[in-house]
RODO-2510 file (C-alpha; in nm, 4 decimals, decimal comma):
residues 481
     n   res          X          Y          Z
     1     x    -9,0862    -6,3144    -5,0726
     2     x    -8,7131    -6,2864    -4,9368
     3     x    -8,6070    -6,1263    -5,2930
     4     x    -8,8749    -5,8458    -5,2268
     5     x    -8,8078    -5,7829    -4,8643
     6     x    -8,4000    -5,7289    -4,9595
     7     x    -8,4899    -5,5004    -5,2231
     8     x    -8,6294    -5,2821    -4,9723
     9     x    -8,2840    -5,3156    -4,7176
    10     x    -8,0453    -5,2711    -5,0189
    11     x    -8,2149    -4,9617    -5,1264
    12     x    -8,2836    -4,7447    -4,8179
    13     x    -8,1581    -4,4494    -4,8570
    14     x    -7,8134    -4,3400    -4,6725
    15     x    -7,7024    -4,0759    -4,4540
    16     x    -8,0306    -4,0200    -4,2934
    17     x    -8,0527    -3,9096    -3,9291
    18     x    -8,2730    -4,1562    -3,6899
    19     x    -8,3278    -4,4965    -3,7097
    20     x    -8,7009    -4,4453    -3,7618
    21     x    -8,5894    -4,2192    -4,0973
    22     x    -8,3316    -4,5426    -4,2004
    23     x    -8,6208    -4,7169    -4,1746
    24     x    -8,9316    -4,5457    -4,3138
    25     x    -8,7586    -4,4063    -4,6051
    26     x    -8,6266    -4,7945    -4,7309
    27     x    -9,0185    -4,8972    -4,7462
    28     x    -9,1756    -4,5691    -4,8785
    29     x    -9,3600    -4,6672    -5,2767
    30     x    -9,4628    -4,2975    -5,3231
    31     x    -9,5733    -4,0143    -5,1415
    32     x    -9,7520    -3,6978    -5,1627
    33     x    -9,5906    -3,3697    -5,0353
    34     x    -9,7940    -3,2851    -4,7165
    35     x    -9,9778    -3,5679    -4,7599
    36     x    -9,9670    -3,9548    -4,7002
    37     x    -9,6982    -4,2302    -4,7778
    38     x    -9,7419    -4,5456    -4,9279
    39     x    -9,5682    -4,7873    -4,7246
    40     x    -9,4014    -5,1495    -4,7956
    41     x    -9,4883    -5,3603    -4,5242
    42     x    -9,2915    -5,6672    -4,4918
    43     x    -9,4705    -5,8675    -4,2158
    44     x    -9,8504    -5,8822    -4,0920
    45     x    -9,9904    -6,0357    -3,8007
    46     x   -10,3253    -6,1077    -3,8026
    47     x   -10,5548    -6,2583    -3,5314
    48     x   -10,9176    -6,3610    -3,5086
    49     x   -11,0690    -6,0556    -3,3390
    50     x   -10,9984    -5,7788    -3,5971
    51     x   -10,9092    -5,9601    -3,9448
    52     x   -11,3243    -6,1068    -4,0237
    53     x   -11,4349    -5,8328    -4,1908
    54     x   -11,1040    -5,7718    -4,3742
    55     x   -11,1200    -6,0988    -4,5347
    56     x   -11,4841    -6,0649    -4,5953
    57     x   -11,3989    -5,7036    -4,7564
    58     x   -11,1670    -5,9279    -5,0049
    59     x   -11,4252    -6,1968    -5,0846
    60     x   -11,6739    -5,9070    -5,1964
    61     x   -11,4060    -5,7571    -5,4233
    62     x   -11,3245    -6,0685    -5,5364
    63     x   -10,9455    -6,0274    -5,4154
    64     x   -10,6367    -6,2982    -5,3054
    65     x   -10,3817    -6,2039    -4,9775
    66     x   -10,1162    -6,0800    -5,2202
    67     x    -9,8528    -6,1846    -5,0146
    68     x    -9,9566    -6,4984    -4,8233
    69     x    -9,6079    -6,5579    -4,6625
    70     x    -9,5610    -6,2741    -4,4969
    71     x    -9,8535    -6,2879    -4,3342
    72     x    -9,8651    -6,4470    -3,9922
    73     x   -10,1989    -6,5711    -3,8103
    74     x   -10,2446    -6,7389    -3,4336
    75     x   -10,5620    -6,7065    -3,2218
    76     x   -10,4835    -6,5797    -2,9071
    77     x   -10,7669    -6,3514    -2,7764
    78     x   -11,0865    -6,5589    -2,7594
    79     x   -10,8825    -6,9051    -2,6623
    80     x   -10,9645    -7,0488    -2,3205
    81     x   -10,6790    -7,1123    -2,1169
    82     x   -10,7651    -7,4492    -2,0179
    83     x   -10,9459    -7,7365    -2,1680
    84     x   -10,8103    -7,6646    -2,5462
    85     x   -10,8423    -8,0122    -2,6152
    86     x   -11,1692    -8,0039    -2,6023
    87     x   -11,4554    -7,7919    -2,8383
    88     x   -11,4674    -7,3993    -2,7351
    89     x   -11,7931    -7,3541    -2,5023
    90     x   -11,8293    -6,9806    -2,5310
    91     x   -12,0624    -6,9285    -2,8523
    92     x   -11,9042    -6,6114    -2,9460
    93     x   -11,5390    -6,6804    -2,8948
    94     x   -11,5961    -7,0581    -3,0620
    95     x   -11,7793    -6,8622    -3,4111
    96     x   -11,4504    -6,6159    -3,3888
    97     x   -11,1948    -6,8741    -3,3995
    98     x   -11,4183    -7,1158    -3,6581
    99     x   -11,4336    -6,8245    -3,8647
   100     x   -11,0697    -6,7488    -3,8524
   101     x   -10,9313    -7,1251    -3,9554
   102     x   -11,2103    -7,1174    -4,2643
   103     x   -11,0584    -6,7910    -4,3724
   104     x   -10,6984    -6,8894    -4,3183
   105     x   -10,7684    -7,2143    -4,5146
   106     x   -11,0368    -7,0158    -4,7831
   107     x   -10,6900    -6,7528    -4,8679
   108     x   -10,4790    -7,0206    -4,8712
   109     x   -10,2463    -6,8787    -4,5549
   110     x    -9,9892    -7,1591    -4,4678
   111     x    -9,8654    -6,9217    -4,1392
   112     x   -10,1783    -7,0271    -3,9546
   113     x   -10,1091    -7,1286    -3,6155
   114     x   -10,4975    -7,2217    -3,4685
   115     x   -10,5439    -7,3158    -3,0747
   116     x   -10,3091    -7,6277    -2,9707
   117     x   -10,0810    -7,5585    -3,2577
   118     x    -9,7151    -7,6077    -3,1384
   119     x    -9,6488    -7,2368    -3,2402
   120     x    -9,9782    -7,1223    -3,1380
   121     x   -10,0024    -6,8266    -2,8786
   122     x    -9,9961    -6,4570    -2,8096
   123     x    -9,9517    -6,2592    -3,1596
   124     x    -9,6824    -6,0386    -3,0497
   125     x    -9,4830    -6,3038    -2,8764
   126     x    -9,4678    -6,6081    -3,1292
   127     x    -9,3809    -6,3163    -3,3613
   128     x    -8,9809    -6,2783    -3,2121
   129     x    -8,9586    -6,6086    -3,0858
   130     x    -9,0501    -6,7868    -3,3988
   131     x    -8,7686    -6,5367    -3,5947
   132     x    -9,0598    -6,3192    -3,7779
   133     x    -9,0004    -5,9984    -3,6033
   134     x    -8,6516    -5,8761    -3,7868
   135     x    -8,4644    -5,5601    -3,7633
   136     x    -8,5698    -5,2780    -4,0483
   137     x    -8,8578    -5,4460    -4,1405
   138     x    -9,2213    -5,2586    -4,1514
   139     x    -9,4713    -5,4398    -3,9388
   140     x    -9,8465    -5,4177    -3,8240
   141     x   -10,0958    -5,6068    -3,6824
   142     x   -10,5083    -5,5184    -3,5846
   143     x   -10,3964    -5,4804    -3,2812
   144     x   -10,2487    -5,1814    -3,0659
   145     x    -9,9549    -5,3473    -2,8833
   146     x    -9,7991    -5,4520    -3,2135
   147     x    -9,5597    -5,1857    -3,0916
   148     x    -9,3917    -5,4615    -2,9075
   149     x    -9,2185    -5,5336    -3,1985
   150     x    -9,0261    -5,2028    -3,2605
   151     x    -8,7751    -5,3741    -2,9393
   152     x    -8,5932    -5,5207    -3,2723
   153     x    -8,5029    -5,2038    -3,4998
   154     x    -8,8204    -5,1896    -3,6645
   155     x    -9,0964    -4,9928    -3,7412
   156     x    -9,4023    -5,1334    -3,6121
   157     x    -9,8024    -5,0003    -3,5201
   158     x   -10,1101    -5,0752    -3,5179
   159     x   -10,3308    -5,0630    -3,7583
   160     x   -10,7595    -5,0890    -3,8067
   161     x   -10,9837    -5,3710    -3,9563
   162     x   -11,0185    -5,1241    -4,2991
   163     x   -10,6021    -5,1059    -4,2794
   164     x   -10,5747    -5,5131    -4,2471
   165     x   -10,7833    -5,5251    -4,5377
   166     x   -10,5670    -5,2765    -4,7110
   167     x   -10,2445    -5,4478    -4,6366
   168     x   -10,4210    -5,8438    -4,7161
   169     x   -10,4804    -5,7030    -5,0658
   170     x   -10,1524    -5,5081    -5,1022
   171     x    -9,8813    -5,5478    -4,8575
   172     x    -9,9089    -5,1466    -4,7776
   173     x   -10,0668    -4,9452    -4,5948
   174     x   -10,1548    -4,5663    -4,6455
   175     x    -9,9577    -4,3606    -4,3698
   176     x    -9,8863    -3,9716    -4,2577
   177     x    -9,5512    -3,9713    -4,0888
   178     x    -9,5287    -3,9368    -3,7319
   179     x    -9,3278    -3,7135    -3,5385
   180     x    -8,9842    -3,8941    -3,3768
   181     x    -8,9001    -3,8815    -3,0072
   182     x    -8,5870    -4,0067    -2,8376
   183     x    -8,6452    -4,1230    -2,4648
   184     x    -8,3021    -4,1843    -2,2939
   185     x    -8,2718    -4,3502    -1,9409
   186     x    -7,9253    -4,2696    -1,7893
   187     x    -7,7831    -4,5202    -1,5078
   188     x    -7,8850    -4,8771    -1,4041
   189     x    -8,2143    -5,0595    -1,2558
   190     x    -8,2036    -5,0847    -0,8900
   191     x    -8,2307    -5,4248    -0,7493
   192     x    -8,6268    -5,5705    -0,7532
   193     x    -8,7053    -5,2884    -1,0477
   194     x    -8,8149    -5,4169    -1,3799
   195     x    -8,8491    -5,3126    -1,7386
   196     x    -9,2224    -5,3075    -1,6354
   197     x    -9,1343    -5,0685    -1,3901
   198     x    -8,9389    -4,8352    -1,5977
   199     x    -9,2480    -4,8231    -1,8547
   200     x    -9,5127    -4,7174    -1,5404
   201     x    -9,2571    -4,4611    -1,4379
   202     x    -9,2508    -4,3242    -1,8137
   203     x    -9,5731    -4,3204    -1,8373
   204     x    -9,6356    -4,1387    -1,5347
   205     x    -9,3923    -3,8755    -1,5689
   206     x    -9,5446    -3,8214    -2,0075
   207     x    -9,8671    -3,8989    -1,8810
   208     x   -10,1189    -4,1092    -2,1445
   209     x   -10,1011    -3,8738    -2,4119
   210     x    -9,7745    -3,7398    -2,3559
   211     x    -9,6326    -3,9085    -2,6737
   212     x    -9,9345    -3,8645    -2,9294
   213     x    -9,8202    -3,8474    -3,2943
   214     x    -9,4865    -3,9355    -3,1896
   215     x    -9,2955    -4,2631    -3,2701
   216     x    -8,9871    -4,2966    -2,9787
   217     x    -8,7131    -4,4142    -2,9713
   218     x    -8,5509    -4,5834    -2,6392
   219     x    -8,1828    -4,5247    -2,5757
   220     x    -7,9106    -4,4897    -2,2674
   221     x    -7,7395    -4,7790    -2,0763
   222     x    -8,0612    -4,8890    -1,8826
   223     x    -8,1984    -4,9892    -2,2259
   224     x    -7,8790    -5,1580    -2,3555
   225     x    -7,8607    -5,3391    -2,0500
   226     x    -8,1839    -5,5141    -2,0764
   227     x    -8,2764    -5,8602    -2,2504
   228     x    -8,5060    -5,8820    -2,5495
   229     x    -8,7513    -5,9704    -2,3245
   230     x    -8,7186    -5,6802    -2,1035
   231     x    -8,7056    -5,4595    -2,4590
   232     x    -8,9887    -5,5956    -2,5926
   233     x    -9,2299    -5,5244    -2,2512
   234     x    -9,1147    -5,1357    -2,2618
   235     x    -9,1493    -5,1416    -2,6438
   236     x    -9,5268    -5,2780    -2,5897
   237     x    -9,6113    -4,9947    -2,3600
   238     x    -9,5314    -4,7333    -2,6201
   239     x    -9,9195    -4,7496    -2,6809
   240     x    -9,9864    -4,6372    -2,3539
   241     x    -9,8812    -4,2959    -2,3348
   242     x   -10,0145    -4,2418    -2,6564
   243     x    -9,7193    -4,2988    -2,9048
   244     x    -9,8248    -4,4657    -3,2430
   245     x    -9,5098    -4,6921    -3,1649
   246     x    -9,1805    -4,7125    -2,9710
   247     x    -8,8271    -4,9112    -3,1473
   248     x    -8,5031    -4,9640    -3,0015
   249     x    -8,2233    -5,0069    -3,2092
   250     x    -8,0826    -5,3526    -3,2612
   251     x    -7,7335    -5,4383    -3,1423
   252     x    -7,5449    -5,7509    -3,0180
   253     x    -7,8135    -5,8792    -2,7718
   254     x    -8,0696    -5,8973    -3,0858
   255     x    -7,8699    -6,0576    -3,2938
   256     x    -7,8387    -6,3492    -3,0506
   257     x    -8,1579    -6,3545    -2,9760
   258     x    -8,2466    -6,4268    -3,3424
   259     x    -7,9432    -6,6506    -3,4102
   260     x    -8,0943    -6,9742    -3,5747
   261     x    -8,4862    -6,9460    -3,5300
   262     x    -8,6688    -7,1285    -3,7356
   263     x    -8,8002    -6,8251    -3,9743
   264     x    -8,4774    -6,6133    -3,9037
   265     x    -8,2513    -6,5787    -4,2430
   266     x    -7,9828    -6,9116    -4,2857
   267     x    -7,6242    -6,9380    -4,4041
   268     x    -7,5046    -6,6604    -4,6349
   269     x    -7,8577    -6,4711    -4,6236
   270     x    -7,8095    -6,3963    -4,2352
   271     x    -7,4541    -6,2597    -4,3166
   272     x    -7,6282    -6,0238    -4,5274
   273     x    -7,9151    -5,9238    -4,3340
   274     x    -7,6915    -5,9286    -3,9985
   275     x    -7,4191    -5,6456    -4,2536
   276     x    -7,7624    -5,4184    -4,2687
   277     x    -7,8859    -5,4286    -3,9524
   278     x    -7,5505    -5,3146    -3,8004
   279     x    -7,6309    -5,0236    -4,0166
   280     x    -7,9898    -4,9217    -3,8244
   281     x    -7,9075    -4,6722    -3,5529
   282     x    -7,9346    -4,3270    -3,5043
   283     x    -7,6908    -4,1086    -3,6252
   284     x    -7,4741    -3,8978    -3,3694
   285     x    -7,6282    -3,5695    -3,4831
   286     x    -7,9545    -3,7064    -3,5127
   287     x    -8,1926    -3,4598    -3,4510
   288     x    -8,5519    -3,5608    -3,2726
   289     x    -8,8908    -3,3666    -3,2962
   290     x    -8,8837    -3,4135    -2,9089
   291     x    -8,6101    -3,5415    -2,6186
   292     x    -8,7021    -3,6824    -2,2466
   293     x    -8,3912    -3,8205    -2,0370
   294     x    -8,4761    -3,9883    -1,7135
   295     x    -8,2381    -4,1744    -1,4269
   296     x    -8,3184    -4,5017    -1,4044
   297     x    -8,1649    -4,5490    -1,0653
   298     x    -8,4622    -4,3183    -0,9038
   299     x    -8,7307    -4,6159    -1,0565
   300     x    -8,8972    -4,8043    -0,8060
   301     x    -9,1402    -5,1241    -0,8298
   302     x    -9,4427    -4,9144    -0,9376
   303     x    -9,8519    -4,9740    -0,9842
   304     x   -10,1288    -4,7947    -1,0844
   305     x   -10,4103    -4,7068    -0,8299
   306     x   -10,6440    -4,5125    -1,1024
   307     x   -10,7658    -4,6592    -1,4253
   308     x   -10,5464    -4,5368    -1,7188
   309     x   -10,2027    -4,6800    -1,7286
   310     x   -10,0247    -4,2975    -1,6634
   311     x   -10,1812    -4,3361    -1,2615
   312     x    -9,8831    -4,4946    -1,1168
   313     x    -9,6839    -4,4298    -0,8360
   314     x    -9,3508    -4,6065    -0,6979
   315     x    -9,4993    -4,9112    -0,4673
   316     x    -9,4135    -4,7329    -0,1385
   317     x    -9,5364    -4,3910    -0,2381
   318     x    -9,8905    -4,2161    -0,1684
   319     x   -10,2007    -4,1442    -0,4317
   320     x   -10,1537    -3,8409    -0,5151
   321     x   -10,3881    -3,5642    -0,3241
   322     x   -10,6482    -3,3274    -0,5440
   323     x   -10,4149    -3,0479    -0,4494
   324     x   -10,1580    -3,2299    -0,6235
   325     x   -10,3892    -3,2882    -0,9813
   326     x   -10,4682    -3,0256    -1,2083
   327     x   -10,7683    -2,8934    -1,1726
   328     x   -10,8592    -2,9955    -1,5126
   329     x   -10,8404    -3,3291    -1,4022
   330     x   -10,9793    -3,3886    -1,0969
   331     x   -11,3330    -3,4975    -1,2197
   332     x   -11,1786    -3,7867    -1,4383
   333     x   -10,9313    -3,8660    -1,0965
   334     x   -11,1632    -3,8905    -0,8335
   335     x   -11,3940    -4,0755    -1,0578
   336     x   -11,0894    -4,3033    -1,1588
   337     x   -11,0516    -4,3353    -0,7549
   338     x   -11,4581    -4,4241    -0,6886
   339     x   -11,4046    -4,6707    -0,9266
   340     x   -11,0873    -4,8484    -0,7787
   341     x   -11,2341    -4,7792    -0,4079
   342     x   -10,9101    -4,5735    -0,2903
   343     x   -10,8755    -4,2631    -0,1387
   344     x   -10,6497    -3,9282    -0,2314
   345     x   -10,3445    -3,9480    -0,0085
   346     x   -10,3850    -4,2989     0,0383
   347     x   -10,1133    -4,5589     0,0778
   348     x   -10,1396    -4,9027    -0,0914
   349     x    -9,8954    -5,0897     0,0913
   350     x   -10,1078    -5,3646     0,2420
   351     x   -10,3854    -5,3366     0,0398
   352     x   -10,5448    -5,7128     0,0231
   353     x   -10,5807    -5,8091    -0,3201
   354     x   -10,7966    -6,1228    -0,4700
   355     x   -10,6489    -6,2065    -0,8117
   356     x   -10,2746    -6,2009    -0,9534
   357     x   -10,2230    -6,2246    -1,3275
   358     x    -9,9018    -6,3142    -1,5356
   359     x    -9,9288    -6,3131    -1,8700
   360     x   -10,0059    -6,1366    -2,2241
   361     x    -9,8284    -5,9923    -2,4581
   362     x    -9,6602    -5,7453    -2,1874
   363     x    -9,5404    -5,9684    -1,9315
   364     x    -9,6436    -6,3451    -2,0923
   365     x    -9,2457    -6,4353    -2,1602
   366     x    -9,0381    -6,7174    -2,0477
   367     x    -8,8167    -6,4286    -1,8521
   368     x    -9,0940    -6,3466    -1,6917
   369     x    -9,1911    -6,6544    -1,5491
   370     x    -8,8735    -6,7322    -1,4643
   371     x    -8,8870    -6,3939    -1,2482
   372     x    -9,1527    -6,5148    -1,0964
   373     x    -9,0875    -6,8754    -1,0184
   374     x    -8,7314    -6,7782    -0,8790
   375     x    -8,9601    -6,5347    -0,6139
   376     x    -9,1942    -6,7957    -0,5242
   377     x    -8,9665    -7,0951    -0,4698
   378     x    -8,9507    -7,1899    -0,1085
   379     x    -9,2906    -7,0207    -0,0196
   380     x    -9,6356    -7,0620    -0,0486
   381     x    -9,9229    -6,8909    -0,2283
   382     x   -10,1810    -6,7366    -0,0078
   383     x   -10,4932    -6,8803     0,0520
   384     x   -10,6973    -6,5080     0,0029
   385     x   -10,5889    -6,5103    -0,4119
   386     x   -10,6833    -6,6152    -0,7525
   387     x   -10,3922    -6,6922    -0,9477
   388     x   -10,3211    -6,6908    -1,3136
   389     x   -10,0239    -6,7782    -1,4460
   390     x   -10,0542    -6,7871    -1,8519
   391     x    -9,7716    -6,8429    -2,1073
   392     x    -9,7488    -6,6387    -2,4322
   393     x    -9,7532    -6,9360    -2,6135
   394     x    -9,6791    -7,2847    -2,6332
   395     x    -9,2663    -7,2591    -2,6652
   396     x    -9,2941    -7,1281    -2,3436
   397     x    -9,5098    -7,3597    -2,2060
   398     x    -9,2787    -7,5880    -2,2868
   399     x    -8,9711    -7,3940    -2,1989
   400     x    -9,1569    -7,3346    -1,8612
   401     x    -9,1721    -7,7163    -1,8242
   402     x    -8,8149    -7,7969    -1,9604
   403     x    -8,6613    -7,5760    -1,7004
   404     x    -8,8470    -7,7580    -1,3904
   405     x    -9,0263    -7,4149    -1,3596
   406     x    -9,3514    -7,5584    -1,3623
   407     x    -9,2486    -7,7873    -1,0217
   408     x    -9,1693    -7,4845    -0,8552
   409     x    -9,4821    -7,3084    -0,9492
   410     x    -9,6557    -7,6178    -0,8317
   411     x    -9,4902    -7,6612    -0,5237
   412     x    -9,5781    -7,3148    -0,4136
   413     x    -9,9537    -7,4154    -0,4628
   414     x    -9,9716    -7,2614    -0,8435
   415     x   -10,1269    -7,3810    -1,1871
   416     x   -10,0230    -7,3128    -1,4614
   417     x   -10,2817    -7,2080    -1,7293
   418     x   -10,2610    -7,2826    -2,1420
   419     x   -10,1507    -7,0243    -2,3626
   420     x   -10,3686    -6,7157    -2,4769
   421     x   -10,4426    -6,3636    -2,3723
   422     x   -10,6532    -6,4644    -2,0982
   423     x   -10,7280    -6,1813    -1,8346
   424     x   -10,5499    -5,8763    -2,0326
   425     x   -10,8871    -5,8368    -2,1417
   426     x   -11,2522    -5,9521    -2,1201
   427     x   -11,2749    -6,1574    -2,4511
   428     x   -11,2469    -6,5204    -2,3162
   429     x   -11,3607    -6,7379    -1,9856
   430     x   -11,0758    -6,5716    -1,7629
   431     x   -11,2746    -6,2465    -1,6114
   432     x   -11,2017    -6,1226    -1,2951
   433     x   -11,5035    -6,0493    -1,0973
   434     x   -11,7066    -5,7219    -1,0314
   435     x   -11,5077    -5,5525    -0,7418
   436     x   -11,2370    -5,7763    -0,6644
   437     x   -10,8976    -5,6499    -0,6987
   438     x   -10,6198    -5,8139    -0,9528
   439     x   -10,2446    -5,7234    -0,9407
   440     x   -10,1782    -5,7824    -1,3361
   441     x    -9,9123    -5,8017    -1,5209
   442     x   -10,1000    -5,6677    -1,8307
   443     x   -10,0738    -5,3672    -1,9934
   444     x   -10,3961    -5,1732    -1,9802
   445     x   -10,6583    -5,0729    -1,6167
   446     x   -10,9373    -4,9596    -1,7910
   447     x   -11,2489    -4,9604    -1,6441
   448     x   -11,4247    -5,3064    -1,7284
   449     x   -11,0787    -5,4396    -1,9200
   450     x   -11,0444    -5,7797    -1,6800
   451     x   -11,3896    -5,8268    -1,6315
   452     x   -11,7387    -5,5913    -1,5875
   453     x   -11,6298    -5,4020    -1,2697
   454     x   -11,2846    -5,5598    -1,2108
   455     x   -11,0589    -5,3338    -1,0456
   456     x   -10,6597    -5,3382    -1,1874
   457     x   -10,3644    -5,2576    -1,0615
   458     x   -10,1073    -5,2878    -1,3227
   459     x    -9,7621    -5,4116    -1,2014
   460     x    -9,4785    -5,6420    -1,2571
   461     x    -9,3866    -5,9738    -1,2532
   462     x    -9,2226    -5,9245    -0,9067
   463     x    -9,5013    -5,7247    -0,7810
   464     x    -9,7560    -5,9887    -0,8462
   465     x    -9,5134    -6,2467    -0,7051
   466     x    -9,4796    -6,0801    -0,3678
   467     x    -9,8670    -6,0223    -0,3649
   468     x    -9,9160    -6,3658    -0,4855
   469     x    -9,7806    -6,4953    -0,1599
   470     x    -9,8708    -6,2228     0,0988
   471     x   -10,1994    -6,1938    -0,0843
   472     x   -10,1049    -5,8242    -0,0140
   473     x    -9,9679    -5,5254    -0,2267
   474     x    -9,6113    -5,5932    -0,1126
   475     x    -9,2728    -5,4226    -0,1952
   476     x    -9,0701    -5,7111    -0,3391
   477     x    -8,7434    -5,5854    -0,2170
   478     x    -8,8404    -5,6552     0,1479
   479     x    -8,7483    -6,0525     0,0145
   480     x    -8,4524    -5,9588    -0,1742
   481     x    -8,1446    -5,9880    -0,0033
***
């Protein structure tokens, strides 16, 4: 496997202008002029909701995962998030995750991390923390955040159930090249503003189409000053505004974050590897399809008040009037509106909310509970909301335990919750109810996405801490001294 992978790094072609090109180029088998690539791909995820009739697809054709280690599997979308010692009750998500371990153990796939497994969790978070995710690799996933990924110098989308199929059977994957787009964010964060926040503002300001057919690139000091954690959140929101997948070019702060995990290259291979990856940045006179530059000190702590990730608005600000839409849009906004129950011109400051939600693959991190924790020590959580606090997997259950987090939690009158996907979207037991209101940490407000009916209002981690305690939409900076 490792002899395969290097031949692709040793091999990429020099001289070439963006880090996607660097990239792309080292992992293109052949190509057709105007037409599709054939692309390496050196690591697939795989979880239970999209991958059945891929591996079905091989047992009709008679056909073995050609590459068995560098494929990944966990179970993260159908798992309950509590009880999972005990036999699944839901009939549908149970036959998912039965029929996932029999094809794991049918292919002979040794990566398989089932429910309770020490490495068990979200897909796109035991990816980096287990040392999978790697600077210029190729990865994909069934599964649209696998964009997440790019936050380490790589290329990485996702891809259908006739794709994971496709890439079991072969390790590639038949591609057109997207377009490249550089996104730069001048300046520093404001206190109380997260990398959460920055990716709502984005959004906002490209809209959810904005970046179709585009992969982007993230670059400028706000980005370089963030944590892998951080990176990883505004990577995973690439989806959102319609990008096939967002990267960020790997530098000192990756390296360390990938220093000694367990599937991260040893000894004289990581001298190697690390030589190469200082290689994967853009060039100086690299030249993009498309440019954006934004100030990050003008973000605020945003949410959405409509039901497509691009309807935010900075915390303290109003909904947006029908004056103030285009008029092409103002059938889809007020129905967005008489589905969330707010008004045009409304403020949401004080709005009482029911549920608060911290988790998935956006916000499910150990940084992100410990954002969270440090908010709530000292107060209480109020009696009006549901809370769900869910780790991205089981290292950060633990880690959440090792650090005395989960006392804190608990002393503020919080559970924590098992690892799993859990209210990002209606697939398991955690669904929010018809009409209530849930401040979530997530990544996606469709209509029906926590629950038939739910209404979401997508925020950060410090957002839905201060409405976890005021049981309010609250500006967090009013605690922060």
């Amino acid at each position: 496997m490792e002899n395969d992978i290097f031949f692709c790094y040793t091999n990429h072609q020099k001289n070439m202008n963006t880090l996607f090109d660097k990239i792309w180029d080292a992992h293109v088998v052949s190509s057709i002029e105007n037409g599709p690539t054939i692309l390496y791909i050196d690591r697939h995820y795989v979880h239970e909701v999209t991958s059945p009739q891929a591996f079905n697809g091989l047992r009709t054709r008679g056909l073995k995962v050609f590459r068995p280690l560098q494929t990944t599997l966990t179970a993260d979308h159908n798992i309950p998030t509590l009880h999972q010692d005990q036999p699944v009750q839901d009939p549908i998500s149970r036959n998912q995750l039965d029929t996932f371990e029999k094809n794991a153990k049918d292919f002979q796939l040794p990566l398989f991390f089932p429910m309770g497994h020490a490495k068990n969790g979200v897909v796109h978070i035991i990816g980096p923390e287990n040392g999978f995710t790697q600077p210029g690799m190729t990865i994909v996933c069934g599964d649209s955040h696998t964009s997440t990924h790019g936050a380490f110098g790589a290329i990485a989308f996702g891809i259908g159930t006739s794709e994971v199929e496709m890439v079991l059977a072969t390790q590639c994957i038949l591609q057109t090249r997207p377009k490249t787009m550089r996104i730069t964010f001048n300046g520093k964060l404001n206190k109380g503003v997260t990398a959460k926040d920055l990716a709502l503002y984005m959004i906002s300001k490209l809209t959810t189409g904005g970046a179709t057919g585009y992969f982007v690139e993230y670059a400028g000091e706000a980005i370089r000053n963030m944590n892998m954690e951080e990176r990883m959140t505004v990577c995973n929101l690439s989806i959102e505004m319609g990008a096939r997948g967002g990267m960020i070019a790997p530098d000192e702060t990756t390296f360390a974050y990938l220093k000694d995990r367990e599937y991260a290259p040893k000894g004289e291979e990581w001298n190697k590897k690390l030589a190469y990856w200082k290689t994967l940045y853009s060039d100086q006179d690299a030249v993009f399809d498309k440019e954006y530059t934004f100030d990050a000190s003008e973000i605020s702590p945003m949410i959405t008040y409509g039901t497509n990730p691009g309807m935010g608005m900075g915390i303290d600000q109003t909904i947006p009037t029908l004056e103030q839409v285009d008029e092409a849009g103002r059938i889809s906004f007020e129905k967005a509106l008489n589905y969330m129950g707010f008004r045009p011109g409304e403020k949401l400051l004080g709005k009482q909310i029911d549920y608060v939600f911290l988790g998935s693959c956006t916000n499910g991190r150990i940084e992100d509970f410990r954002t969270f924790a440090q908010f709530v020590k000292g107060k209480k959580k109020a009696d009006n909301v549901v809370a769900w606090l869910v780790p991205g997997s089981r290292k950060v259950e633990k880690q959440i335990h090792d650090e005395g987090l989960h006392e804190i939690l608990m002393e503020a009158g919080f559970e924590l919750r098992q690892p799993g996907c859990s209210a990002c979207l209606a697939m398991n037991d955690d669904k929010v109810p018809a009409g209530k209101y849930a401040v979530s940490t997530s990544n996606r407000n469709f209509e029906g996405r926590q629950g038939p009916g739910a209404r979401t209002i997508l925020a950060g981690p410090l957002v839905a801490a201060a409405a976890a305690v005021t049981g309010k939409i609250t500006d967090p900076r009013e605690f922060l001294s």
